[in-house]
C-alpha positions as a Markdown table, in Angstrom:
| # | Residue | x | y | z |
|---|---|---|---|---|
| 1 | Unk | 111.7 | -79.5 | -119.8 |
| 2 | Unk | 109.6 | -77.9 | -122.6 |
| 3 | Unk | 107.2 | -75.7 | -121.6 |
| 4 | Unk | 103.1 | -75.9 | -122.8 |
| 5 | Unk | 102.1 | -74.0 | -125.7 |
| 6 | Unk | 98.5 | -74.3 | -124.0 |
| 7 | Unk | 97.2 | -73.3 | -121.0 |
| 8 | Unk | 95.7 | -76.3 | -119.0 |
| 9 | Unk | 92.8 | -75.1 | -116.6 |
| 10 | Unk | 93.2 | -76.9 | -113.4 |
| 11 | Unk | 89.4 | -77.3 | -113.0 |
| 12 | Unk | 87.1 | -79.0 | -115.7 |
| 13 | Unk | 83.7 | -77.6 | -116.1 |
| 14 | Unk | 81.1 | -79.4 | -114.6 |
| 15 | Unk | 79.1 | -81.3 | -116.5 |
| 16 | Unk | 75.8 | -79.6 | -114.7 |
| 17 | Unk | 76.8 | -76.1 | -116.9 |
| 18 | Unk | 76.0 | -78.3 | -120.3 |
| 19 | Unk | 72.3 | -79.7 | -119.7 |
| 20 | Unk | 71.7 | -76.0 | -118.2 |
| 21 | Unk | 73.4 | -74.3 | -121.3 |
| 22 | Unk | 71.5 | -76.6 | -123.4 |
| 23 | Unk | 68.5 | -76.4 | -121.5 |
| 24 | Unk | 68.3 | -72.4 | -121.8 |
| 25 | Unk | 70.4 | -72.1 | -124.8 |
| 26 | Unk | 68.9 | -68.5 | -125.5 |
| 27 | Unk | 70.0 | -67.0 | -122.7 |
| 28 | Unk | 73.8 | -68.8 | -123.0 |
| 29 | Unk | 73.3 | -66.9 | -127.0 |
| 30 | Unk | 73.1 | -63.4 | -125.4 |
| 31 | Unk | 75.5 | -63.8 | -122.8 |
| 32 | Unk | 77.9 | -65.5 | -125.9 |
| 33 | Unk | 77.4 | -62.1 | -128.0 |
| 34 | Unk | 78.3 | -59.6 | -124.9 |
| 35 | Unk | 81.8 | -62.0 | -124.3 |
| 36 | Unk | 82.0 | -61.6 | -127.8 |
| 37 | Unk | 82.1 | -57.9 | -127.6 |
| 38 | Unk | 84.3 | -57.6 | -124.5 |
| 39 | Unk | 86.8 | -59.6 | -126.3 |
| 40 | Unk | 86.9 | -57.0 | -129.2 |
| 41 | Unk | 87.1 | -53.9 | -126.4 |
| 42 | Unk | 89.9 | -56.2 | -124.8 |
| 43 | Unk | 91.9 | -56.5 | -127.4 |
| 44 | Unk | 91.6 | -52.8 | -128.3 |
| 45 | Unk | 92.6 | -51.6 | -124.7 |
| 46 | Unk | 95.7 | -54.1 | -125.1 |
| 47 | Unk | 96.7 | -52.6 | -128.3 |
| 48 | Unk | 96.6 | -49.2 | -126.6 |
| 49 | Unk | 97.7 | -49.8 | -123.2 |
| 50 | Unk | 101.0 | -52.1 | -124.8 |
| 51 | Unk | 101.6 | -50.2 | -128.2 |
| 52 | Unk | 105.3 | -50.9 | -127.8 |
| 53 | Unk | 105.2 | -54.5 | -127.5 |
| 54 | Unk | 107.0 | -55.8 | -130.7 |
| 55 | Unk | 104.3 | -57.4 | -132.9 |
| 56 | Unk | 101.5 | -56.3 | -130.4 |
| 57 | Unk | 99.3 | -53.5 | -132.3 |
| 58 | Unk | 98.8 | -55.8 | -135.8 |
| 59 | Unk | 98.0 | -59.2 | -133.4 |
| 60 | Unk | 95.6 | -57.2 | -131.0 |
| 61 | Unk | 93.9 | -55.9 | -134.2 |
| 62 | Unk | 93.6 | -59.0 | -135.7 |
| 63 | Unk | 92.1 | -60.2 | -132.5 |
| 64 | Unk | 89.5 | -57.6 | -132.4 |
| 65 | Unk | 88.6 | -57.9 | -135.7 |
| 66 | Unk | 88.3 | -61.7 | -135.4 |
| 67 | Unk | 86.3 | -61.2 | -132.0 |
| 68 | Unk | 84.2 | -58.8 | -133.9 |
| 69 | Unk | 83.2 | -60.8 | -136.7 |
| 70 | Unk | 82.5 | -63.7 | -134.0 |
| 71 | Unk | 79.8 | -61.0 | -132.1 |
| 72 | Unk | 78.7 | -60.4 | -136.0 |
| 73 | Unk | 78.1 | -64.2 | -136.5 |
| 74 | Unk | 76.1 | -64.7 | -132.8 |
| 75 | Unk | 73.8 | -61.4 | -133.7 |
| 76 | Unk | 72.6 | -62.9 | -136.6 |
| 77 | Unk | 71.9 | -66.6 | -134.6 |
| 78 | Unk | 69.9 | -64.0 | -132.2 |
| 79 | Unk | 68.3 | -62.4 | -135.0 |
| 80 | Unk | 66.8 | -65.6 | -136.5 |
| 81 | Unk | 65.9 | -66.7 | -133.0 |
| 82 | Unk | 63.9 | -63.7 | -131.7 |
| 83 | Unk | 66.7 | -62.5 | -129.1 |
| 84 | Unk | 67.6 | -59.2 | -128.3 |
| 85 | Unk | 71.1 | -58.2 | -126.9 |
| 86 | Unk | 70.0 | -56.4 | -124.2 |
| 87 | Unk | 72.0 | -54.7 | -121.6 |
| 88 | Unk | 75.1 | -56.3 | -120.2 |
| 89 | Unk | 74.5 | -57.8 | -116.2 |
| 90 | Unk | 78.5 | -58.3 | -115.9 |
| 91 | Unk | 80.3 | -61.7 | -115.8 |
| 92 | Unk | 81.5 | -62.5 | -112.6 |
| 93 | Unk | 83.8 | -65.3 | -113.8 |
| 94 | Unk | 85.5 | -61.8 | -115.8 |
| 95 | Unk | 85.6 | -59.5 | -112.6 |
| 96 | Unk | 87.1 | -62.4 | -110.4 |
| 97 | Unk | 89.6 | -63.2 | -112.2 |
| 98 | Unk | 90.6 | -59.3 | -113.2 |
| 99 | Unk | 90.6 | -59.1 | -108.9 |
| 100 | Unk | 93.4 | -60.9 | -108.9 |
| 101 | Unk | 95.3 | -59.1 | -111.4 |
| 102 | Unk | 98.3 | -56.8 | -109.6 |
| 103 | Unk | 98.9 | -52.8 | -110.0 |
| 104 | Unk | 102.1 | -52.5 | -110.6 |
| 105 | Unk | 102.8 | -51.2 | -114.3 |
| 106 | Unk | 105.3 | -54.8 | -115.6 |
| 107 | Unk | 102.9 | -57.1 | -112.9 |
| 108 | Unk | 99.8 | -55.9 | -114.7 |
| 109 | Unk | 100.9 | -56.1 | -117.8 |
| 110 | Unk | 101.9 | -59.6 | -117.5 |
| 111 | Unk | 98.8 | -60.5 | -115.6 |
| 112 | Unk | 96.6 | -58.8 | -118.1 |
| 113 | Unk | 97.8 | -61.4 | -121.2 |
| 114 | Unk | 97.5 | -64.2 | -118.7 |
| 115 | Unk | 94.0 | -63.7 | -117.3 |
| 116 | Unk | 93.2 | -63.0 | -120.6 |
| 117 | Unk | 94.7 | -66.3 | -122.3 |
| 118 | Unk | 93.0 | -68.0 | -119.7 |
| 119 | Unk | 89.2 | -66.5 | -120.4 |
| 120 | Unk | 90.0 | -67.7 | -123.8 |
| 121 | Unk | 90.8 | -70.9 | -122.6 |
| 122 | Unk | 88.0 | -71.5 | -120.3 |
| 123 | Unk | 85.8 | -70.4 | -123.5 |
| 124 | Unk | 87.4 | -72.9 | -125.4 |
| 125 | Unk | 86.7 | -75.9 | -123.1 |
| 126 | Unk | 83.0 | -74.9 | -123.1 |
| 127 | Unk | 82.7 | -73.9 | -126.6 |
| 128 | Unk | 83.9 | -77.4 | -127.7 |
| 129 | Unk | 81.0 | -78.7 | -124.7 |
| 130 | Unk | 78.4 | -76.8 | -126.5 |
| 131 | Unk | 79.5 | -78.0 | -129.6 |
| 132 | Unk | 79.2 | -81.6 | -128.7 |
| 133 | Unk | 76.4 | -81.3 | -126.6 |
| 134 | Unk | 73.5 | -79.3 | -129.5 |
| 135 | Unk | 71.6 | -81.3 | -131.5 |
| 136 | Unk | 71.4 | -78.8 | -134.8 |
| 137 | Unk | 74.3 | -79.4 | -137.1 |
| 138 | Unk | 74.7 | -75.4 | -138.2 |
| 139 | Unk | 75.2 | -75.0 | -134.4 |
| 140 | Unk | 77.4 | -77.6 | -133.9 |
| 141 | Unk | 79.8 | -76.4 | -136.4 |
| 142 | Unk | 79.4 | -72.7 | -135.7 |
| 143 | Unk | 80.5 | -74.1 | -132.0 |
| 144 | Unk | 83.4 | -76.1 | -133.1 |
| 145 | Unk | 84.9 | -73.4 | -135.0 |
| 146 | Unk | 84.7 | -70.7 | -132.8 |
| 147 | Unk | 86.0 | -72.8 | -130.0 |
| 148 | Unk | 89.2 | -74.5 | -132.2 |
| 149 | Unk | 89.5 | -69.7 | -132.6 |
| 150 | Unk | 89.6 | -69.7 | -129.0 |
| 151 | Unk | 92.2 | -72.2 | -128.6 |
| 152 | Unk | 94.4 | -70.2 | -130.8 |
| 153 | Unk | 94.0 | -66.8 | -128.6 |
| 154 | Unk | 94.5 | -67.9 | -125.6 |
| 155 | Unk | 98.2 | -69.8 | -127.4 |
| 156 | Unk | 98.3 | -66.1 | -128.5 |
| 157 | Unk | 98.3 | -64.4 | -125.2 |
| 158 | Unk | 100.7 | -66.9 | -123.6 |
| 159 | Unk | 103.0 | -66.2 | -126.3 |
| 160 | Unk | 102.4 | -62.8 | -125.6 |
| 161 | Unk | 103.8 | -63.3 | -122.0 |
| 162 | Unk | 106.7 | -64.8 | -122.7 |
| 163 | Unk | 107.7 | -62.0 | -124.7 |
| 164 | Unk | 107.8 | -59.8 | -122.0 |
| 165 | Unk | 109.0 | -62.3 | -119.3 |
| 166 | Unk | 111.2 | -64.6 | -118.3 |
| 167 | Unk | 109.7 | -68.3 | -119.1 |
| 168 | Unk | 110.1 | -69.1 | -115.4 |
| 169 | Unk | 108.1 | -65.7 | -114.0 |
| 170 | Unk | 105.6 | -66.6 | -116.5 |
| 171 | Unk | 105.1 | -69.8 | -115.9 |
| 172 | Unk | 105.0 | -69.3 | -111.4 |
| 173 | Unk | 102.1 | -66.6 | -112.3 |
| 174 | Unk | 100.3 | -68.8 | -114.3 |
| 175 | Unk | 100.3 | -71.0 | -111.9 |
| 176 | Unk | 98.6 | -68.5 | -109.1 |
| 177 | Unk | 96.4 | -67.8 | -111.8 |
| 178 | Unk | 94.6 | -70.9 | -112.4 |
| 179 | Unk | 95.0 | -71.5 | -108.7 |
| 180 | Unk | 92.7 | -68.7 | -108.4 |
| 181 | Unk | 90.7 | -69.5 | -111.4 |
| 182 | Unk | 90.2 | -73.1 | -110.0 |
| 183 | Unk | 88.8 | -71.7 | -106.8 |
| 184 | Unk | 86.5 | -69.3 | -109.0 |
| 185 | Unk | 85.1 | -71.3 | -111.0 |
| 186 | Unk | 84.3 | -74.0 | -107.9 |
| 187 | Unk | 83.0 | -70.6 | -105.9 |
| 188 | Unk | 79.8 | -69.4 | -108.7 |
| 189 | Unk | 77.2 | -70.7 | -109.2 |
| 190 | Unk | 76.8 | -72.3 | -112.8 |
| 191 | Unk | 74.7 | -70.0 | -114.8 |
| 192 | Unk | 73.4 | -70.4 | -118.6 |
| 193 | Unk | 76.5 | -68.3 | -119.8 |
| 194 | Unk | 79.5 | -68.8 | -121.4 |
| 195 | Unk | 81.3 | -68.4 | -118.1 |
């Protein structure tokens, strides 16, 4: 058996979360620029929490740089549109899902590059939903970009996993994972945010 180079979310997003995101699109652009930036922190904690992870330090840095340049890209939509950043109200989908993360030093490593491929791919999925679902072309294609860039994180941090663990470990933990992200994402309330 081969194993996924993706990681398949066990829960699709329902299709209530679109016509809302659509509906108060502004809001879904603020919350979009503040994952954005935690995606560029994230990265950087990586890179210093896991410096000795071969190939780790220049990937992470990549990553925040790219993530960076993303938050860059969804000021300047703001900008254009009025909005102001504002402060950041937390992402519950975020804070579930690092709940379930363990404590032990090798568990929480491993659980850290999984919960983190899988934000990426939840992003993706609704990313490419935004992307389908807005009527201006320049938005469109920003969408579809940025969510064919998620895609390739979240392949990034599973690769990332099975560096440092044994494909079978990895792929039992993933499994809890989505479990848990599964009952999440059924659990809040759909908001105009990315997550």
């Amino acid at each position: 058996m081969s194993l996924a180079d993706v990681i398949e979310l066990r829960r699709a997003t329902d299709p209530a979360w679109l016509k809302l995101a659509i509906e108060r699109f502004d809001e879904v652009l603020i919350d979009h620029a503040h994952c954005e930036k935690k995606a560029a922190a994230n990265a950087l904690s990586i890179l210093q929490a896991y410096p000795t992870v071969p190939g780790l330090p220049a990937q992470m840095a990549r990553l925040a740089r790219e993530e960076a340049a993303h938050l860059a890209r969804v000021l300047q939509i703001m900008e254009k549109r009025g909005l102001v950043l504002g402060v950041d109200r937390g992402d519950p989908y975020a804070q579930g899902l690092q709940k379930l993360m363990r404590n032990p030093n090798a568990e929480r490593q491993l659980d850290r590059f999984l919960v983190a491929g899988i934000i990426e791919s939840r992003s993706h999925e609704r990313l490419a939903l935004l992307a389908s679902g807005l009527e201006d072309p320049a938005l469109q294609k920003f969408y579809d970009e940025l969510a064919k860039s998620e895609d390739g994180h979240q392949k990034l941090f599973l690769r990332l996993a099975r560096e440092i663990a044994d494909d079978a470990v990895v792929e039992a933990r993933l499994g809890q994972l989505l479990d848990g992200e599964a009952e999440l994402i059924a659990r809040l309330p759909i908001r105009a945010a990315v997550h």
